[in-house]
C-alpha positions as CSV (number, residue, x, y, z in Angstrom):
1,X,-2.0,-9.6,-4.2
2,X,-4.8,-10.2,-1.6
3,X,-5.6,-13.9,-0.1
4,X,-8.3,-14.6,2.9
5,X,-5.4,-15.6,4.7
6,X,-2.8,-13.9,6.5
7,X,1.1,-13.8,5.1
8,X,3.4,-16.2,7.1
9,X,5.6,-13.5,8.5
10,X,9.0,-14.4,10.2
11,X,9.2,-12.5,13.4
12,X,13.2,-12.5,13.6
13,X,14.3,-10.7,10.1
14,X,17.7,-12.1,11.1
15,X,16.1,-15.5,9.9
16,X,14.4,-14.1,6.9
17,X,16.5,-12.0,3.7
18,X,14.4,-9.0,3.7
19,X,12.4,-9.7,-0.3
20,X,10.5,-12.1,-0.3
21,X,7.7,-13.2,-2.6
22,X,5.8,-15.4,0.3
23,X,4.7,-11.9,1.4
24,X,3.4,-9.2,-0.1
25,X,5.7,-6.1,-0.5
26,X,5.6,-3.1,1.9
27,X,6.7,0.6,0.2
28,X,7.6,2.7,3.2
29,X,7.6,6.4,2.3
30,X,9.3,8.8,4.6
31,X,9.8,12.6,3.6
32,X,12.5,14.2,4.8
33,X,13.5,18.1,5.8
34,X,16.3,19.2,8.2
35,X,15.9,16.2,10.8
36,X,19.5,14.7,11.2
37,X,18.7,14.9,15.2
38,X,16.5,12.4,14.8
39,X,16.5,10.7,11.3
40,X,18.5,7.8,12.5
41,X,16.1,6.6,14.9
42,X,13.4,6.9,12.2
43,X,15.0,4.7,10.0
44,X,16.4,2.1,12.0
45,X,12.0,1.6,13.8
46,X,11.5,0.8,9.7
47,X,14.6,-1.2,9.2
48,X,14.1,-3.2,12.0
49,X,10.6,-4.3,11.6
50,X,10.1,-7.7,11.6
51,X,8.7,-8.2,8.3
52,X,10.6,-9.6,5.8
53,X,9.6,-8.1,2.2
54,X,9.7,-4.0,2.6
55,X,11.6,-1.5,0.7
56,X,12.2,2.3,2.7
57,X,12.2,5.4,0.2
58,X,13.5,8.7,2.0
59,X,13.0,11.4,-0.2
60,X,15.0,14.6,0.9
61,X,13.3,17.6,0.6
62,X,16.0,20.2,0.4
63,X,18.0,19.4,3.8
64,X,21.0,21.4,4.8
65,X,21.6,20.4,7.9
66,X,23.5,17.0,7.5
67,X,20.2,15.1,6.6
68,X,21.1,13.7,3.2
69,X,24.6,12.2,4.9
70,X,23.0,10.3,7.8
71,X,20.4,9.1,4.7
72,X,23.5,8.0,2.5
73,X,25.2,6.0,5.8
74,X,22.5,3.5,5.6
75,X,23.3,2.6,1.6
76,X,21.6,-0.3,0.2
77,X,19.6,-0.5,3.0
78,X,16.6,1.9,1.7
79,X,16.0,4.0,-1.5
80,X,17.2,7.9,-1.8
81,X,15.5,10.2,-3.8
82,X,16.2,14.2,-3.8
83,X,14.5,16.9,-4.3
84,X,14.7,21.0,-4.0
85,X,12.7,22.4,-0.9
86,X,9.3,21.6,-2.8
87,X,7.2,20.1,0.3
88,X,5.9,17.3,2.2
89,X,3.2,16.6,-0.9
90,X,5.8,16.8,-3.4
91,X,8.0,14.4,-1.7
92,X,5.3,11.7,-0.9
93,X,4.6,11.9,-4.5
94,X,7.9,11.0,-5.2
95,X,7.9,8.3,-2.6
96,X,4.7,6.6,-4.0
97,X,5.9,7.2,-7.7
98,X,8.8,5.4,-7.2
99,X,7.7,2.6,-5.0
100,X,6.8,-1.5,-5.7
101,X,5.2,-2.4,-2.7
102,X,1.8,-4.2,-3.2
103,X,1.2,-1.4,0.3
104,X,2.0,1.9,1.3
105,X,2.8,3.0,4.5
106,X,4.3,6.5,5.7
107,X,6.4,7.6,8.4
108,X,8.1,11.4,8.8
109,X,11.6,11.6,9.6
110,X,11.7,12.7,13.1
111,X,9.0,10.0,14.6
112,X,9.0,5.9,15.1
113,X,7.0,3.2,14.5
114,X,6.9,0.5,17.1
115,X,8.1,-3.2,16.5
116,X,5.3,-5.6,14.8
117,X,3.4,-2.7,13.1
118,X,3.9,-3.5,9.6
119,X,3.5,-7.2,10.5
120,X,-0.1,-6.1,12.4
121,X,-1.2,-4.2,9.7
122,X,-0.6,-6.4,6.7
123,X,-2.2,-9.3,8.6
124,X,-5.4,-7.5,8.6
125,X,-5.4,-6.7,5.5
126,X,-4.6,-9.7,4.2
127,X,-7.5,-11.1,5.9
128,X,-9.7,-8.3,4.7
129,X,-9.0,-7.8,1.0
130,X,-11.9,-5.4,0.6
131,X,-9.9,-3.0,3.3
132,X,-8.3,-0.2,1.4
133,X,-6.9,1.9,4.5
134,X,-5.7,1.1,7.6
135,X,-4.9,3.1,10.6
136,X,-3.6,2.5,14.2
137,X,-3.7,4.6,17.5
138,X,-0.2,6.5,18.7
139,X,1.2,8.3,21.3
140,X,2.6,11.6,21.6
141,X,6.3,11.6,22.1
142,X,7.6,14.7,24.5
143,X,10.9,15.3,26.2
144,X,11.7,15.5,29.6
145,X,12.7,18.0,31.4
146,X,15.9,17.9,30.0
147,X,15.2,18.0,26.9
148,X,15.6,14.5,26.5
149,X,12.9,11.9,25.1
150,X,12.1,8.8,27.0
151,X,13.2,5.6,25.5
152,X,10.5,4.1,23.1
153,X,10.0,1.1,26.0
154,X,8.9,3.7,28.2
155,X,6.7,4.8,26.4
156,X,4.7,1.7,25.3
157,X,5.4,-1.8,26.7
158,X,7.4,-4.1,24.1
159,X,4.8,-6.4,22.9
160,X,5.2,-10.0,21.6
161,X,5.8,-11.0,17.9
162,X,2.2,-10.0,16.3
163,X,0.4,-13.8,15.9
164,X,-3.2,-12.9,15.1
165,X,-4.3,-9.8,13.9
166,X,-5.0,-6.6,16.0
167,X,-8.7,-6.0,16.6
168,X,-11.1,-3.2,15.1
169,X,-12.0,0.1,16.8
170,X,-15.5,1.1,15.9
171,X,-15.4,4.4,15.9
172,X,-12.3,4.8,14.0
173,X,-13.7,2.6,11.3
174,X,-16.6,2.0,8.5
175,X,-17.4,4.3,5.6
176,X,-16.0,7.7,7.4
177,X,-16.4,10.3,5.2
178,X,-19.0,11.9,7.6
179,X,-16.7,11.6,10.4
180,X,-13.9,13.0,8.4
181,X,-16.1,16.1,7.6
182,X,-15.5,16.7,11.4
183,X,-11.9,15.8,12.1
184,X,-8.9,14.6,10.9
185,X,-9.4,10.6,11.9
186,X,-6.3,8.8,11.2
187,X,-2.3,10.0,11.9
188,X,-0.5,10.1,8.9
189,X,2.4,7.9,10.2
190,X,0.3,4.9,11.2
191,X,-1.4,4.8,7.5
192,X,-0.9,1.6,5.2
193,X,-3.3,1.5,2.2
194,X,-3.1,-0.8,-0.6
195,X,-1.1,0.6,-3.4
196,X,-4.8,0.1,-5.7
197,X,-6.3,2.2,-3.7
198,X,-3.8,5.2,-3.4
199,X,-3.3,4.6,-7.6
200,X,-7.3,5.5,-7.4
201,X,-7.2,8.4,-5.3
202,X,-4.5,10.1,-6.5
203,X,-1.0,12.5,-5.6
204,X,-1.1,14.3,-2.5
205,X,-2.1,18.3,-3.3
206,X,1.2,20.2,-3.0
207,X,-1.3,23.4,-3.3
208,X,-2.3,22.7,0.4
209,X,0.9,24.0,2.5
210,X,-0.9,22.1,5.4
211,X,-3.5,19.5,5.3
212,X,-2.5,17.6,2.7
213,X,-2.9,14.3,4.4
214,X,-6.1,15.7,6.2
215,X,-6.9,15.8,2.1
216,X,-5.9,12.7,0.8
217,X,-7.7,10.7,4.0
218,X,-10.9,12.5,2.9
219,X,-11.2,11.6,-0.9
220,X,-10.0,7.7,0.3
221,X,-13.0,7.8,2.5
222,X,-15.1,8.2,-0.8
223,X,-13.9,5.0,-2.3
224,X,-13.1,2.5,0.5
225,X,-14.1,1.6,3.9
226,X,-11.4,2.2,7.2
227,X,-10.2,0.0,9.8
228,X,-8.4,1.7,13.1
229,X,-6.7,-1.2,14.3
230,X,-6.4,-1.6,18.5
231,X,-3.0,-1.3,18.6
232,X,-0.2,1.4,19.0
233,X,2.1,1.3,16.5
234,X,3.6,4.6,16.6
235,X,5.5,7.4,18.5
236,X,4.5,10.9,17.4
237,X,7.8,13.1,18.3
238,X,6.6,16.6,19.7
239,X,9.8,19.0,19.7
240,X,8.5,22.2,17.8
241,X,11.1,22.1,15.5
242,X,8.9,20.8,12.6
243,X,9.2,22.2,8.8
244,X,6.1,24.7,9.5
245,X,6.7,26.6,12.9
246,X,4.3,29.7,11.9
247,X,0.9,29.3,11.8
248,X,-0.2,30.0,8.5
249,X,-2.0,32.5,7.2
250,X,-4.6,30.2,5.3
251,X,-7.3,28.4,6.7
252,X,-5.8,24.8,5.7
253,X,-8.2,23.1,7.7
254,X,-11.6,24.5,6.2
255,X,-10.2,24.7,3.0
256,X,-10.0,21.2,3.1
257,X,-13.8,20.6,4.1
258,X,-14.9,23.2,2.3
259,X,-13.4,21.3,-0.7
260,X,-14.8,18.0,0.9
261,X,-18.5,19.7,0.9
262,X,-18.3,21.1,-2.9
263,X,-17.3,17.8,-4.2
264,X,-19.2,15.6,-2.5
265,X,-21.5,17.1,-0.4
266,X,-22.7,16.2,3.1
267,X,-23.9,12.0,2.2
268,X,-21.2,9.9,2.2
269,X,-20.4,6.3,0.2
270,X,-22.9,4.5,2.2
271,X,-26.0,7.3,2.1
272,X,-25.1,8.7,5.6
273,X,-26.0,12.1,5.9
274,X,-24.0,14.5,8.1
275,X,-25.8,17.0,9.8
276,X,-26.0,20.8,8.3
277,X,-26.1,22.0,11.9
278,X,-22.9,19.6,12.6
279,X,-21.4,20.7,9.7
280,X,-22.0,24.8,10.4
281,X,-20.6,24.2,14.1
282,X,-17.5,22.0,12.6
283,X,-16.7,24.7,10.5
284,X,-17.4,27.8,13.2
285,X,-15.2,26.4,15.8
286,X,-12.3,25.7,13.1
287,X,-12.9,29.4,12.2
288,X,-12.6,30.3,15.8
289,X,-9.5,28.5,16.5
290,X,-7.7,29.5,13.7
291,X,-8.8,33.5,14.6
292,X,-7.7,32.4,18.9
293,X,-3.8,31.6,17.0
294,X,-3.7,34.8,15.4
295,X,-5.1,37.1,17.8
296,X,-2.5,36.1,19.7
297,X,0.4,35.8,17.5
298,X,0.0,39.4,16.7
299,X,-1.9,39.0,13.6
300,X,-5.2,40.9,14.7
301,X,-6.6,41.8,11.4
302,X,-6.3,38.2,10.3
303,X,-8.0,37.0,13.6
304,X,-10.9,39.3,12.8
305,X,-11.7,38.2,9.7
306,X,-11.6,34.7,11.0
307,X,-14.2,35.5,14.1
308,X,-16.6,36.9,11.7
309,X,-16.1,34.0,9.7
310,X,-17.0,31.8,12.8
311,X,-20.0,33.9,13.3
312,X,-21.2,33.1,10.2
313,X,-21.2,29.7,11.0
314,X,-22.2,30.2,14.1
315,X,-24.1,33.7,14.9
316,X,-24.8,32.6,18.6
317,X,-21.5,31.9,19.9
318,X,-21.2,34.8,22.6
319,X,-17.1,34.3,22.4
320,X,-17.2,34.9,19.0
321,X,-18.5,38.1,19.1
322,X,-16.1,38.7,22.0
323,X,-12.9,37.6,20.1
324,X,-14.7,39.8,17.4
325,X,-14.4,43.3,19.4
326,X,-11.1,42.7,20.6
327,X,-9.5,41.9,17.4
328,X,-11.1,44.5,15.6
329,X,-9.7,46.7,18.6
330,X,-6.2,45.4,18.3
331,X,-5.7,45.5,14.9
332,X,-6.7,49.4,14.8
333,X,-3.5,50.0,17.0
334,X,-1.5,47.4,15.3
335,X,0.9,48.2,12.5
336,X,0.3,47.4,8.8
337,X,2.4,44.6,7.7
């Protein structure tokens, strides 16, 4: 359902029973792995929204730390689903196959969305019905010295029931496939796309153990245009306890745009062309970085293959060649694993 005008939204759910076939239907998707610390609080930032026609789908992901209990407390509040360890991809997946919502929006299970952010996303998109994909700034979410995290309010002032709709950020919006070639644009938990538009681009690739999202923003980008919307919606919870603590051995990140590239090439939907010398230095300095993890994580051999992978890319980057010397050094006197 699409109109040119925006949804009459009630901004107390209280006054409102939460379906409602005024409004369109938000699907909420949240994957879950080993988060009962902070689950709860995930849930309830959904649950309390103030929109009134959304449905929340957890899917478990193989917890075994008291997840799947905390999930089942809520009852008929949200949708469980399941599943054995299979990863975030599979468990989206699942989230999308079993939603209704007209929209799809996804949250992980250990960060929050702020009040109105449903509300300030669906209003937009009502009012722009050839908007596919929408996506919001954030803020990263650390704890104190105590270990503590700061309460939400602290971190972003409470703002009044969303009236209008947010504005546009320019640079986070338009046909951006060529910016997506350089980085990762939008943050997977302030996402909503129209449930046409993720039918069109597919399942997330469970083949990707990171970058999946990084993945799926980048083939959207080829059939619809973005809107970042000026608004934080969303708290991103940094407590390096996440389902992926080692770096991985695999290149996620140019895998992905070296996918991107094979596909598609370097001209995007609307005939911009990125840069080959843009496109050489994107993927040098992601060869670098990933080489700077390794070499010191103790995984010389892998950093030197990395550095003369960024040198490849990028033959006059002095550091390279410095990174280069010392890995190959190191891994000499390291032990085969």
């Amino acid at each position: 359902m699409t109109t040119s005008t925006p949804p009459s939204i009630n901004a107390n759910p209280a006054e409102a029973p939460r379906a409602s076939s005024s409004v369109p239907r938000v699907s909420v998707v949240m994957p879950a792995f080993n988060t009962a610390a902070y689950i709860a609080e995930s849930i309830d930032s959904v649950l309390e929204q103030d929109y009134p026609n959304l449905e929340l789908i957890v899917v478990d992901d193989g917890s075994t730390d008291g997840t799947v209990e905390i999930i089942r407390g809520y009852g008929d509040q949200l949708t469980l689903l399941t599943q054995q360890n299979q990863g975030a991809a599979v468990a989206r997946n699942a989230g999308i196959a079993a939603a209704t919502g007209e929209y799809i929006a996804f949250i992980d299970s250990d960060d929050i969305w702020l009040p109105g952010k449903i509300t300030a996303q669906v209003m937009y998109m009502e009012q722009h019905p050839e908007i596919g994909f929408t996506h919001t700034h954030f803020l990263s979410w650390k704890p104190g010295a105590d270990g503590a995290f700061p309460p939400p309010s602290q971190m972003a002032a409470p703002k009044m029931p969303v009236r209008e709709a947010p504005g546009v950020v320019a640079e986070g919006s338009g046909w951006v496939y060529n910016q997506l070639l350089m980085e990762s644009l939008p943050h997977t938990i302030t996402v909503m796309m129209r449930r046409q538009l993720v039918d069109e681009v597919g399942e997330f690739d469970p083949q990707l153990k990171r970058g999946q999202d990084y993945d799926y923003w980048i083939r959207a980008s080829r059939l619809s245009e973005y809107r970042q919307l000026d608004r934080v919606t969303a708290l991103y919870r940094l407590h390096g306890a996440g389902c992926i603590t080692k770096y991985p051995d695999v290149n996620y990140e140019v895998e992905v745009v070296q996918r991107a590239l094979a596909r598609w090439g370097r001209v995007g939907p609307n005939g911009e062309e990125a840069p080959a010398a843009a496109v050489r230095r994107r993927l040098g300095d992601a060869w670098f970085t990933f080489g700077y993890h390794h070499y010191w994580s103790a995984s010389p051999r892998i950093a030197r293959n990395a550095f003369l992978q960024s040198i490849r890319q990028r033959p006059l980057r002095a550091k390279s060649w410095a990174y280069l010397g010392l890995s190959a050094l190191k891994s000499v006197r390291a032990p085969r694993r």
